[in-house]
C-alpha atoms as one frame of an Amber mdcrd trajectory, in Angstrom:
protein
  11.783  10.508  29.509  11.789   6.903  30.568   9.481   4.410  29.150   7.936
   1.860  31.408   4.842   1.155  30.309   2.449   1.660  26.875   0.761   4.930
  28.118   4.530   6.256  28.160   5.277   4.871  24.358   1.663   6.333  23.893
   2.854   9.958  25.499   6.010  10.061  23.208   4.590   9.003  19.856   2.310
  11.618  20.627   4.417  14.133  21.700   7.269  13.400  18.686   3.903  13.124
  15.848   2.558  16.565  17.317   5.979  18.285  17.218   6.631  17.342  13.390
   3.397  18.360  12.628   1.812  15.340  11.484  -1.659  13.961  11.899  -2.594
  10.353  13.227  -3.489   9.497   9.806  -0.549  10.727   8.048   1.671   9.180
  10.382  -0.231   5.855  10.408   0.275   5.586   6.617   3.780   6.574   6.386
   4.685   4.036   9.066   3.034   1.474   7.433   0.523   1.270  10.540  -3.335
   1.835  10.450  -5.003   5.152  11.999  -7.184   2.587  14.508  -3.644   1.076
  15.600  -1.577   4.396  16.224  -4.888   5.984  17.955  -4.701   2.969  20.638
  -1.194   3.402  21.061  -1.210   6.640  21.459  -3.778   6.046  24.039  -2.179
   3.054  25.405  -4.865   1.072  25.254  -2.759  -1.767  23.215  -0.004  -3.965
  23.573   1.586  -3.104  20.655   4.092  -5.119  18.731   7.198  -3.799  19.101
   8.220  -4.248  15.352   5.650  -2.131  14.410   6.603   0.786  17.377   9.867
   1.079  16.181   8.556   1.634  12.886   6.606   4.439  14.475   9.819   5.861
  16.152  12.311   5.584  12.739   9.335   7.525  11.162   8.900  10.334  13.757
  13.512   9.880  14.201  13.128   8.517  17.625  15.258   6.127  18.825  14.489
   3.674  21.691  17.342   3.063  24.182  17.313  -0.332  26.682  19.627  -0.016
  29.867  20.816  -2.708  31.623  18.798  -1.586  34.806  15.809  -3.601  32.611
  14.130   0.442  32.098  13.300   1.500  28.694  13.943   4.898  28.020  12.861
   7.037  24.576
């Protein structure tokens, strides 16, 4: 899937959470995130740090790929 914009981070932490079986709040706290924070993302609603995302995607084993077209893709 290519990334371009927080509602597509949103759609793949979502996706990747639901598909290890974890609930916002579990995820939140192993990531070292709160609930309030992964909800928006989720949501896209935020402009999220991207320290933080990342630690969202080691957590869930995602890994976030930049080409050199300038597209993100997860």
């Amino acid at each position: 899937m290519r990334v371009r914009t927080m509602a597509d981070v949103g759609a793949v932490v979502r996706d990747a959470r639901e598909r290890a079986g974890l609930t916002q709040a579990e995820l939140a706290r192993r990531s070292g995130v709160s609930r309030e924070w992964l909800v928006a993302v989720e949501a896209g609603r935020t402009p999220a740090a991207l320290p933080r995302v990342l630690d969202v995607f080691e957590e869930l084993g995602l890994t976030l790929n930049v080409s050199a077209e300038g597209g993100w893709r997860g």
